[in-house]
ROGU-531991 format. One line per 5 residues: number of its first residue (from 1); their letters; for each residue x, y, z of N, C-alpha, C. Coordinates in pm, whole numbers, plus 50000, padded with zeros to 5 digits. Example, Ala and Ser with C-alpha at 12.3 -4.5 7.8 and 13.67 -1.06 7.14 Angstrom:
1	as	51319 49431 50780 51230 49550 50780 51320 49670 50780; 51285 49775 50708 51367 49894 50714 51290 50003 50787
***
This chain:
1	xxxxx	29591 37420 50672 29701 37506 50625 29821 37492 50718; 29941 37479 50650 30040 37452 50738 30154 37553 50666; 30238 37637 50769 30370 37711 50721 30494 37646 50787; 30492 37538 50781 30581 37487 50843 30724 37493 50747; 30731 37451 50644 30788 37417 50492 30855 37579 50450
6	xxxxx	30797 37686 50575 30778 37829 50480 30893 37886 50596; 30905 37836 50688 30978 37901 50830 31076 37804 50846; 31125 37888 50982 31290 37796 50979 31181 37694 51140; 31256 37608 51060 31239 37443 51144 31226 37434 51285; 31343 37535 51361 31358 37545 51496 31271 37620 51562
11	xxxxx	31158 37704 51509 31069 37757 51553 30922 37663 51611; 30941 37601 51505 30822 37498 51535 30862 37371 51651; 30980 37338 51668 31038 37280 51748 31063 37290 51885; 31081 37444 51897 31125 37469 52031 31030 37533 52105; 31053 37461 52213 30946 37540 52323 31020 37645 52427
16	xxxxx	30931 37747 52397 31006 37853 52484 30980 37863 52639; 31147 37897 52648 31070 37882 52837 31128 38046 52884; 31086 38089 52939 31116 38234 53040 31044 38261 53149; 31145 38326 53244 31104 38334 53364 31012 38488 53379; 30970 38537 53233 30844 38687 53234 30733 38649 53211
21	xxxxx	30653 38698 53280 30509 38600 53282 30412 38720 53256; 30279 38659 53150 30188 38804 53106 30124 38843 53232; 30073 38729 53290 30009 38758 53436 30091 38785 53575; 30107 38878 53652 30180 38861 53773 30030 38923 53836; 30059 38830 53999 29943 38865 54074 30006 39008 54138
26	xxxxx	29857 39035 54192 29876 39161 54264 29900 39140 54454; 29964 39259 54458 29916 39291 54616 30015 39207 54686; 30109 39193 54626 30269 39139 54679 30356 39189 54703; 30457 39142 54789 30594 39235 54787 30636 39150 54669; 30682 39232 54565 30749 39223 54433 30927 39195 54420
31	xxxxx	30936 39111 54485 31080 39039 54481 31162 39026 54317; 31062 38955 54187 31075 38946 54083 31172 38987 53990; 31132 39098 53912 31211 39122 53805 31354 39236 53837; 31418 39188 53828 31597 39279 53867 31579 39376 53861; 31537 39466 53895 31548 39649 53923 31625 39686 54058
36	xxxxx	31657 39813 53994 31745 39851 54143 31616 39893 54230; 31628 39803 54395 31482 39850 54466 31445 40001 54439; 31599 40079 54461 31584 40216 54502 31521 40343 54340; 31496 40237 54256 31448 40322 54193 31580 40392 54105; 31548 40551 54033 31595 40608 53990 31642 40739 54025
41	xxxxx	31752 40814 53995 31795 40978 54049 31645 41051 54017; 31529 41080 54104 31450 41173 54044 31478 41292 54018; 31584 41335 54084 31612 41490 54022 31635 41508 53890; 31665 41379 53836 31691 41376 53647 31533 41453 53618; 31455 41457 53650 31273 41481 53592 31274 41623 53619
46	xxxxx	31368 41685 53683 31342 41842 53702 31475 41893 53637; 31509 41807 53544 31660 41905 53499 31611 41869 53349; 31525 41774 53315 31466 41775 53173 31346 41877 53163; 31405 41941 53046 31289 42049 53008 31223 41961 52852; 31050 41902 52929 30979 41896 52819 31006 41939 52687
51	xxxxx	30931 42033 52695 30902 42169 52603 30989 42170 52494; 31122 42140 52493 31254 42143 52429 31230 41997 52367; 31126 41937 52341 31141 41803 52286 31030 41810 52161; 31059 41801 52026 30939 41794 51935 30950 41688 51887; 30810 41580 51954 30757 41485 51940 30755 41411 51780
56	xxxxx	30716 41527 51710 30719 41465 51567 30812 41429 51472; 30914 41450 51532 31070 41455 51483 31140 41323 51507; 31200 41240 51410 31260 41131 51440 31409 41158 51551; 31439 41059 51638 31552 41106 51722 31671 41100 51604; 31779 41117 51682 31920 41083 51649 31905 40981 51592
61	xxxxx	31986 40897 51433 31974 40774 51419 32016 40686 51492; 32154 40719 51522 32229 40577 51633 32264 40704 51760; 32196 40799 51791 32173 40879 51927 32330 40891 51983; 32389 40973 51891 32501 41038 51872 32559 41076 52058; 32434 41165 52079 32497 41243 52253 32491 41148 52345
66	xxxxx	32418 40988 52346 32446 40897 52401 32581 40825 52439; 32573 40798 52290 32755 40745 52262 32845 40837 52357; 32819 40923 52281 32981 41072 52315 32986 41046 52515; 32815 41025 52548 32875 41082 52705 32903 40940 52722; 32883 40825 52705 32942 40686 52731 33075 40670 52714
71	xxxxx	33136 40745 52650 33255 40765 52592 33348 40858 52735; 33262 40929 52754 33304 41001 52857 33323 40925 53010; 33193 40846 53042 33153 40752 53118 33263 40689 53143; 33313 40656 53051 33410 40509 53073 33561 40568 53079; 33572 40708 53060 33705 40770 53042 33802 40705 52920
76	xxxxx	33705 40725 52828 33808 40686 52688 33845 40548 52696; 33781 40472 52721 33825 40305 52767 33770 40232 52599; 33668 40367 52519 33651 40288 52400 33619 40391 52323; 33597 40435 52173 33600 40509 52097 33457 40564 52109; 33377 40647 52021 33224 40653 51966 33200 40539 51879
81	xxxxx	33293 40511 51837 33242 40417 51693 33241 40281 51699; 33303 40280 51884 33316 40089 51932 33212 40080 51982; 33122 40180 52029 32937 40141 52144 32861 40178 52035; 32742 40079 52051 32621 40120 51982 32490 40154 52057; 32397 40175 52045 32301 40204 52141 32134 40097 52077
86	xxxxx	32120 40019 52143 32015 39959 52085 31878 39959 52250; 31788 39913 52175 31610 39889 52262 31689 39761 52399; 31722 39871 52495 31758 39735 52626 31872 39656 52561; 31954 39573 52654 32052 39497 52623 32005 39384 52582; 31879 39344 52544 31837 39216 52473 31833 39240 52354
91	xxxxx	31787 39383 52348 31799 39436 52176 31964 39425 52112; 32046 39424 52175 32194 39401 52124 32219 39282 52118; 32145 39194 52217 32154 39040 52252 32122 38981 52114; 31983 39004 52064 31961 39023 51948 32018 39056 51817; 32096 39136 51800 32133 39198 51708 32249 39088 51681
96	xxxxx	32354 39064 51772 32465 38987 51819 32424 38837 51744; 32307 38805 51767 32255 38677 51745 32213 38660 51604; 32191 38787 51531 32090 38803 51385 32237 38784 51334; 32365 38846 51336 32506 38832 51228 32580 38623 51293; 32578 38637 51397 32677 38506 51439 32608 38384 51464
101	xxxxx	32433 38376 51448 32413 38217 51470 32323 38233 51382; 32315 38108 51326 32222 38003 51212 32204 37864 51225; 32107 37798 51182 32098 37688 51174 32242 37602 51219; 32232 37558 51297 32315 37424 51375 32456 37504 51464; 32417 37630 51444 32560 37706 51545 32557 37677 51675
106	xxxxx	32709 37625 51753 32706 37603 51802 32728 37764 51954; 32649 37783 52015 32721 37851 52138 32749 37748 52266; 32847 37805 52305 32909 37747 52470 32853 37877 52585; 32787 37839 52713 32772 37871 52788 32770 37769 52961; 32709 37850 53043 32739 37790 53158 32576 37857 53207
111	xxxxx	32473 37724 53294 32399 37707 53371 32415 37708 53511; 32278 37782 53568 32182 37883 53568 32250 38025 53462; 32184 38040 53350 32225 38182 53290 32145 38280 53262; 32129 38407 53231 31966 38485 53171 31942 38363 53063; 31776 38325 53119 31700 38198 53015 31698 38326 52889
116	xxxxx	31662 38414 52911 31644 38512 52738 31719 38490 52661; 31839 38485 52690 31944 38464 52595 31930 38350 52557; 31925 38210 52619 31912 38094 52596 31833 38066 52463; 31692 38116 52522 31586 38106 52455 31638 38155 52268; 31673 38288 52279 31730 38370 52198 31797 38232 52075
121	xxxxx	31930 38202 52134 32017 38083 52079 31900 38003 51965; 31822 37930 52035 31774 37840 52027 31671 37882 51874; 31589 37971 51936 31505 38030 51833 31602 38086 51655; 31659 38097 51685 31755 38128 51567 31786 37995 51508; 31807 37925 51555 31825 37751 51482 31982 37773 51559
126	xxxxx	32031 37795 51680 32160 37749 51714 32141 37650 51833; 32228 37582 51837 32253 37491 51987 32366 37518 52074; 32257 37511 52200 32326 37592 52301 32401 37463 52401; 32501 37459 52404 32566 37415 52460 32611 37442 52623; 32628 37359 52774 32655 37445 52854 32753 37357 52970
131	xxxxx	32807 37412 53051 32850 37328 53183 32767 37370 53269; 32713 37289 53386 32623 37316 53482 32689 37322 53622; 32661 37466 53642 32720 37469 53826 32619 37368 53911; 32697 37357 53972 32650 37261 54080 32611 37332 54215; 32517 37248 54241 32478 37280 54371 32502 37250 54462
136	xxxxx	32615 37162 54513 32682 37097 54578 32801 37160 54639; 32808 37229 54528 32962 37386 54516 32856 37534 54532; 32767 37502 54577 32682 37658 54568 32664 37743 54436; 32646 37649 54320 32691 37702 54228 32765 37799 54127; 32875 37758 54197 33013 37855 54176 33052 37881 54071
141	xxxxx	33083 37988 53993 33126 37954 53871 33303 37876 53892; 33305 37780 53814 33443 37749 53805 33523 37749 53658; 33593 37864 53650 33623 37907 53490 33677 37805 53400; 33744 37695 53493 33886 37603 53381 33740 37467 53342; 33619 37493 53383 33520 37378 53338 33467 37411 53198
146	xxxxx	33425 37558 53204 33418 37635 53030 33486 37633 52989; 33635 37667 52972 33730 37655 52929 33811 37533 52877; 33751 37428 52908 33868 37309 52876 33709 37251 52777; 33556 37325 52727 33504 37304 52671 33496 37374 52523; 33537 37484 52537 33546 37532 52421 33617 37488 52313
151	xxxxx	33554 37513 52198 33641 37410 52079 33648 37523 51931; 33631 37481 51814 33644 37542 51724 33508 37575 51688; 33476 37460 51703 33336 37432 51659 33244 37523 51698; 33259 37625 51824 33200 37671 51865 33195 37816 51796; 33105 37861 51803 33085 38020 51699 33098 38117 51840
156	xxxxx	33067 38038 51931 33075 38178 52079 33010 38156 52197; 33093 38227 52269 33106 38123 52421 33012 38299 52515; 32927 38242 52597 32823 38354 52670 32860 38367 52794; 32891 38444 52870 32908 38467 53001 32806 38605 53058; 32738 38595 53134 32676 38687 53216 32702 38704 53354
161	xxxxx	32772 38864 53384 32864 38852 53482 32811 39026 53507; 32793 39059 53629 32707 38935 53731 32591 38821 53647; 32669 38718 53739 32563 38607 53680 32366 38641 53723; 32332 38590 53635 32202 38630 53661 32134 38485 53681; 32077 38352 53770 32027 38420 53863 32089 38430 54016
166	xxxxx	32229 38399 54033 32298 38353 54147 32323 38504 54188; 32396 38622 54140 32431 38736 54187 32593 38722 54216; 32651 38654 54169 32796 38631 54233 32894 38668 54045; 32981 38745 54092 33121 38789 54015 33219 38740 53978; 33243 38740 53820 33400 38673 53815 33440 38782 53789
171	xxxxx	33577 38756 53849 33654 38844 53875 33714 38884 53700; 33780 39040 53646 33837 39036 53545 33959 38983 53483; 34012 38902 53617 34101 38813 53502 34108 38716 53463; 33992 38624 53520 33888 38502 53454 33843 38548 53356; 33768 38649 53312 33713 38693 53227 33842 38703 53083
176	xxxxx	33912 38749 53129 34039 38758 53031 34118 38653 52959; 34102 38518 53073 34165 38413 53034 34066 38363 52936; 33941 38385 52977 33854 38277 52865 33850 38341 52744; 33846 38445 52757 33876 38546 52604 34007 38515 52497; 34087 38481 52592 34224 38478 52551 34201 38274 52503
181	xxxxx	34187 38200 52584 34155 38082 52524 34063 38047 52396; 33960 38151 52395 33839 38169 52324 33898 38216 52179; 33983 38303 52175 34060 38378 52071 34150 38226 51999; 34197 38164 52104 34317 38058 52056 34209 37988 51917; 34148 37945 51961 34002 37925 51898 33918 37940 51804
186	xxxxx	33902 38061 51734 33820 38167 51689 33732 38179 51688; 33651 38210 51858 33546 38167 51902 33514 38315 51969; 33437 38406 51923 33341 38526 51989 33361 38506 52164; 33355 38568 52229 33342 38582 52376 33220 38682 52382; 33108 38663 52471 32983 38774 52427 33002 38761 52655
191	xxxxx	33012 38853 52682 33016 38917 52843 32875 39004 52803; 32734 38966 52857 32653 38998 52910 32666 39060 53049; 32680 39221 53094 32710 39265 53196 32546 39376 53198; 32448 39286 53215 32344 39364 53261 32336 39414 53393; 32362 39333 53512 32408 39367 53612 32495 39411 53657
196	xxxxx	32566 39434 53551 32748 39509 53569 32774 39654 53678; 32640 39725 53627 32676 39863 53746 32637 39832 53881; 32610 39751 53933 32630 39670 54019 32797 39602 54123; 32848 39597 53982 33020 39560 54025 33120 39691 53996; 33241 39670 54087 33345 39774 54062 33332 39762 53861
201	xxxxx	33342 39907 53824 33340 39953 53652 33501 39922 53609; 33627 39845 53735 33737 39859 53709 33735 39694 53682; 33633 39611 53730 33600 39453 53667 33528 39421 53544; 33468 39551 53481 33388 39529 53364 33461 39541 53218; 33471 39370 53136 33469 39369 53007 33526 39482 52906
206	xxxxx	33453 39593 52960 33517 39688 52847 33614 39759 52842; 33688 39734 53011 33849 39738 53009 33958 39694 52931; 33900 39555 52851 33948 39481 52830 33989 39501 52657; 34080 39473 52551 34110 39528 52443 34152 39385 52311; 34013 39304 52283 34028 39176 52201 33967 39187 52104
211	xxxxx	33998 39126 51988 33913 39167 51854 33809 39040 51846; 33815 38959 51928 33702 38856 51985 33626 38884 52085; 33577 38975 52137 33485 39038 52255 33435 39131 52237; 33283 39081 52295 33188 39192 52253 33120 39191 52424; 33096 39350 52467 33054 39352 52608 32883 39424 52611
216	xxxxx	32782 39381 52635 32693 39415 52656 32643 39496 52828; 32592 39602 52798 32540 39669 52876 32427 39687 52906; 32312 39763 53034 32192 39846 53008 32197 39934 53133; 32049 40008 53097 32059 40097 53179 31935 40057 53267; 31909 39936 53231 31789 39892 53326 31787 39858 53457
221	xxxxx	31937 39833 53511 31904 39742 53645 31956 39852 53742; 32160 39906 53729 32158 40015 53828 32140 40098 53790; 32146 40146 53671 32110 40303 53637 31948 40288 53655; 31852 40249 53692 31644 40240 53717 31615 40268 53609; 31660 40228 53494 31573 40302 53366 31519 40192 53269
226	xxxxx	31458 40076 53355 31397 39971 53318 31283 40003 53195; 31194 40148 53252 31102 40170 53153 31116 40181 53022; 31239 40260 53030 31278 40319 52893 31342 40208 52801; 31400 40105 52796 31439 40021 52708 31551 40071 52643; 31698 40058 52712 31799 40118 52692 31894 40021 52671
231	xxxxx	31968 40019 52635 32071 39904 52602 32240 39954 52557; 32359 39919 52534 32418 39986 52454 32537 39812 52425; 32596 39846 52348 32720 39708 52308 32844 39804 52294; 32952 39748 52320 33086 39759 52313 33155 39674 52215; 33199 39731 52097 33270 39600 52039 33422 39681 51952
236	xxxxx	33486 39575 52024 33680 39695 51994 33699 39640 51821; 33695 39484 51800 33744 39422 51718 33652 39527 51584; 33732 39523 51441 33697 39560 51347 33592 39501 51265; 33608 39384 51255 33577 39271 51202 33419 39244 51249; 33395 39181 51374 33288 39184 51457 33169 39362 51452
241	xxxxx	33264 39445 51464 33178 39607 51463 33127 39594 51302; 33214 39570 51215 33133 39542 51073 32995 39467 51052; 33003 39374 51107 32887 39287 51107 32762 39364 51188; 32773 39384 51361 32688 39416 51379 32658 39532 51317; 32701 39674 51247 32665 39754 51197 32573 39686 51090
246	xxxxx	32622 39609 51017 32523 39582 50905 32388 39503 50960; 32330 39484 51075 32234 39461 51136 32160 39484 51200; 32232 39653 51259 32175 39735 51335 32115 39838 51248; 32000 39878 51343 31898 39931 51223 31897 40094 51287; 31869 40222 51227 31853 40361 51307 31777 40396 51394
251	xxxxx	31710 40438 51480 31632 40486 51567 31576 40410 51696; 31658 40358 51740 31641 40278 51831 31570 40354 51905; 31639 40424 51979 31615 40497 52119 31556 40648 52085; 31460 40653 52165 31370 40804 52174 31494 40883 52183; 31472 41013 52169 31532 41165 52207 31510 41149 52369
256	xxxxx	31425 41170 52403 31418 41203 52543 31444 41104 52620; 31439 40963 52593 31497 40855 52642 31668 40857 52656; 31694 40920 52556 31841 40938 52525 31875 41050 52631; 31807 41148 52643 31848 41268 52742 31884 41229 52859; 31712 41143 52913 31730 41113 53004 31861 40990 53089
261	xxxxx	31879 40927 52991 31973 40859 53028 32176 40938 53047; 32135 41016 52942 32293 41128 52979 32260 41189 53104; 32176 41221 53165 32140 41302 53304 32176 41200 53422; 32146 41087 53403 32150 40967 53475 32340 40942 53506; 32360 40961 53359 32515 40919 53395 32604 41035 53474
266	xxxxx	32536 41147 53487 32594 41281 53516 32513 41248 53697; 32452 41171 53788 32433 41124 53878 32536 41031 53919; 32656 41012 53939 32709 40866 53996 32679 40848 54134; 32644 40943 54211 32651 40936 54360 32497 40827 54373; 32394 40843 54319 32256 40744 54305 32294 40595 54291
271	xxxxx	32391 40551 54204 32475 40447 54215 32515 40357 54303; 32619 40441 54363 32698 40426 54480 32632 40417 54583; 32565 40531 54609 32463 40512 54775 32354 40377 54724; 32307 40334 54589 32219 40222 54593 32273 40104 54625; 32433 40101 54584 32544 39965 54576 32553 39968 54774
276	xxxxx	32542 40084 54815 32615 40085 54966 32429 40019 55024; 32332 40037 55005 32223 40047 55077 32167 39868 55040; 32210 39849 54914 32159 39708 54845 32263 39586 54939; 32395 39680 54984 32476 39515 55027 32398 39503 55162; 32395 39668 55259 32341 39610 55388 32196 39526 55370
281	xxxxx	32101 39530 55295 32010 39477 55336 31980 39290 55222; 32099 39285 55171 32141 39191 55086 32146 39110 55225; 32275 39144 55271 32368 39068 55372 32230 39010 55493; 32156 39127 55534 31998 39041 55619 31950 38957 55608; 31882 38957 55433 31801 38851 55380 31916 38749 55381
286	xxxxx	32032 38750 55302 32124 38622 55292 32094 38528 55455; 32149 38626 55564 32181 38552 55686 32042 38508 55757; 31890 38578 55731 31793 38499 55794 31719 38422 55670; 31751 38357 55542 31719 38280 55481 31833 38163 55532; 31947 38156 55524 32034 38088 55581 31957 38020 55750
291	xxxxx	31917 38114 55853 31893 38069 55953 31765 37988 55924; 31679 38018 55861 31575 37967 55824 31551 37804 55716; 31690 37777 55707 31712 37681 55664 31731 37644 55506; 31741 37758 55430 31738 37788 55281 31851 37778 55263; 31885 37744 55113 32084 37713 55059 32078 37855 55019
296	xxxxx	32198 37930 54950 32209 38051 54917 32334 38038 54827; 32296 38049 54710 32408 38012 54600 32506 38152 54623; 32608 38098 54576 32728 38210 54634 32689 38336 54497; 32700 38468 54636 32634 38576 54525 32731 38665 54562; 32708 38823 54474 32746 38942 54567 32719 39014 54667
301	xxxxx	32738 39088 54745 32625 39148 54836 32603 39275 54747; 32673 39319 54664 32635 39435 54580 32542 39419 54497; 32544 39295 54459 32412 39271 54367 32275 39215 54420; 32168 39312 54383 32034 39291 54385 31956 39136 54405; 32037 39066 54328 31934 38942 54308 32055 38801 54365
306	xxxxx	31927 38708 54466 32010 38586 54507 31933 38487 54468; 31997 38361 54488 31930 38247 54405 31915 38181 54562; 31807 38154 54619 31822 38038 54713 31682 37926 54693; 31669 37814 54820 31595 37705 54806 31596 37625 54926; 31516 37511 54928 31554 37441 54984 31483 37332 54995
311	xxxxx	31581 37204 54983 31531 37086 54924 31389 37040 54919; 31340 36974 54875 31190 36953 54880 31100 37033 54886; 31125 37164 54924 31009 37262 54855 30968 37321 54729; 30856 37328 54735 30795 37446 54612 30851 37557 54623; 30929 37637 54665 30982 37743 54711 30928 37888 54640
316	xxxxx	30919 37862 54526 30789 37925 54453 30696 37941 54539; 30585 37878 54510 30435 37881 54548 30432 37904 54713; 30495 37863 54825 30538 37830 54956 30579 38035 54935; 30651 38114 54867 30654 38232 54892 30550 38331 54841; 30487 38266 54750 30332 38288 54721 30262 38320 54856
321	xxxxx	30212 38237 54896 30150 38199 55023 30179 38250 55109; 30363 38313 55096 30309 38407 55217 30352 38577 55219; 30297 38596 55066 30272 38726 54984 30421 38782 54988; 30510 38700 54857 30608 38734 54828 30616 38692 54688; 30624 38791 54617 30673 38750 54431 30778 38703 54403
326	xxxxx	30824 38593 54377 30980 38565 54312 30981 38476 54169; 31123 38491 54162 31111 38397 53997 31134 38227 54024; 31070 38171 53922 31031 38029 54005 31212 37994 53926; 31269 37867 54024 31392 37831 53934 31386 37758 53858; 31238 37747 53814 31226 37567 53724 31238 37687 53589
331	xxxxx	31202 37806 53615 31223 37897 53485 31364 37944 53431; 31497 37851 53498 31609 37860 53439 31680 37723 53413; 31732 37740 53322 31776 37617 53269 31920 37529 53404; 31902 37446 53436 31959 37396 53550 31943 37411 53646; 31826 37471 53707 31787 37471 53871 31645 37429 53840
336	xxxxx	31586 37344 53974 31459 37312 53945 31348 37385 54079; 31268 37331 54087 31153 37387 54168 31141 37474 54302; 31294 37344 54376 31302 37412 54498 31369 37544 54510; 31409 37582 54403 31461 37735 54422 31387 37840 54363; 31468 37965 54370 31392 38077 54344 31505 38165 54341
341	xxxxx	31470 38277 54217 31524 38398 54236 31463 38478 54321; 31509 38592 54391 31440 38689 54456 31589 38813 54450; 31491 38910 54422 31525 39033 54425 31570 39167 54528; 31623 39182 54608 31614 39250 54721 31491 39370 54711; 31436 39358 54816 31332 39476 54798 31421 39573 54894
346	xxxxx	31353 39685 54866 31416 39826 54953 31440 39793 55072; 31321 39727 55215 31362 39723 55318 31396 39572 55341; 31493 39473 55365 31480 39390 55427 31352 39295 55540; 31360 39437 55606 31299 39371 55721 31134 39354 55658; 31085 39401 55533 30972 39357 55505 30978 39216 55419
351	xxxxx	31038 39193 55417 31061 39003 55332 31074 38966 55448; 31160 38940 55579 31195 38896 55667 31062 38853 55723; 30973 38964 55746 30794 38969 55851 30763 38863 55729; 30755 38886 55649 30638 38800 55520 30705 38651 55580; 30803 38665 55525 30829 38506 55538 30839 38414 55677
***
């Protein structure tokens, strides 16, 4: 029996690669998956009253008090009716991907990028197109290399900023120019800002006012609300908000998932002291992986996650060995073995002893 004839073509074709694995060993320092080390505001858990929640009741369809305080969040930088709220920012990633690619679409992006998204492209029947930072340049982003690639042809150009897995920022008026080239074009601009609360909120995308840009958010990495599967999209243009509405489906997000996340935004100081506590012990690991003879792709110190390596190692398995979890780099498209993502853990000085 074969369904090959019955499904789309590119499924059977493509092999998926991601850097989430069903198995992770135990009894490691957990470098791995992007969370803020510091966790979440726990005082949010004593200002939610249970009791006030009936379980059997469908939430909000598109979780109305979400929107409104995002709205608030951003100080009117976008309407209720420009954010949507979907399952994590892959669930929008998704959604984004179900209206604008099909069979042979082309997207433009730039390597090392989130492989999910990649993957994402691909599985839909689109081809992903990319420029590759170099490692030679610390893999820098350099904007006029995407830019002098984009064409017509292209249905939409991906940027993830903070880049995910290097940790390093373009600034917002790179971001603007490629939008603005991208527009010459009529080519989508999709700013993946999962790591965004991470960077000044006065560099993030949704400052920005194009009927070709769509800005993705979550609440997984600085806001700690990885569990909950939170997500939200920004989209100004008319045209683009039409589409994804007709693809977005009601009930994404729990009630109390939703609460909890308005309580979260009514915390900014948890933020801030995580952004102030993440650069000092960023800046440690950077300078004794450096002494230790490792490259260190140019990152932020505000952001959580760095990309380093070093030539001829397994750099993987070699931090295995000496009980440290990280993401291998052969699991992103343009870096190979000898590197690794790693995550800042809370204290520095416990990666420092391990390694």
């Amino acid at each position: 029996m074969s369904f090959k004839r019955k499904f789309r073509k590119s499924l059977f074709e493509f092999e998926k690669k991601s850097y989430v694995k069903e198995s992770i060993p135990k009894n490691l320092l957990d470098c791995s998956l992007g969370t803020n080390p510091f966790g979440f505001p726990e005082e949010i858990l004593r200002e939610i009253e249970l009791e006030s929640f009936d379980l059997s009741n469908y939430p909000s369809p598109y979780n109305d008090l979400l929107r409104e305080s995002l709205v608030e969040y951003w100080e009117d930088a976008f309407s209720k009716d420009e954010v949507f709220i979907s399952s994590g920012s892959i669930g929008c990633l998704e959604k984004i991907n179900k209206f604008a690619i099909s069979e042979g679409s082309r997207v433009l992006g730039y390597v090392p990028q989130f492989q999910e998204y990649i993957t994402e492209v691909k599985l839909m029947g689109g081809i992903y197109e990319y420029v590759a930072l170099k490692e030679e340049k610390d893999f820098e982003f350099i904007p006029e290399e995407l830019m002098e690639k984009i064409t017509e042809e292209h249905v939409l150009a991906y940027i993830d900023n903070p880049n995910n897995p290097t940790g390093q920022v373009i600034p917002l008026d790179i971001i603007e120019e490629i939008v603005k080239k991208a527009a010459s074009k009529d080519v989508i601009v999709l700013v993946d800002e999962a790591y965004g609360d991470f960077m000044d909120k006065e560099n993030s995308a949704i400052n920005l006012d194009y009927q070709n840009l769509i800005v993705v958010r979550s609440f997984s990495k600085g806001l700690g609300l990885a569990n909950l599967r939170i997500g939200y999209v920004v989209i100004k243009g008319e045209e683009l908000r039409e589409l994804y509405s007709k693809v977005n489906l009601p009930f994404q997000v729990s009630t109390l998932a939703e609460r909890i996340a308005v309580k979260v935004l009514e915390h900014p100081e948890f933020l801030k002291e995580s952004i102030r506590k993440i650069s000092e012990e960023k800046k440690k690991m950077v300078d004794h992986l450096r002494k230790a003879g490792f490259k260190v792709a140019k990152t932020e110190m505000s952001v959580p996650i760095l990309l380093a390596g070093k030539k001829g190692l397994d750099t993987y398995n070699y931090l295995l060995q000496k009980g440290i979890l990280a993401v291998n780099g052969a699991d992103f498209l343009g870096v190979d073995p000898s590197y690794v993502r790693i995550r800042i853990p809370e204290k520095a000085e416990t990666f420092i002893k391990q390694l």
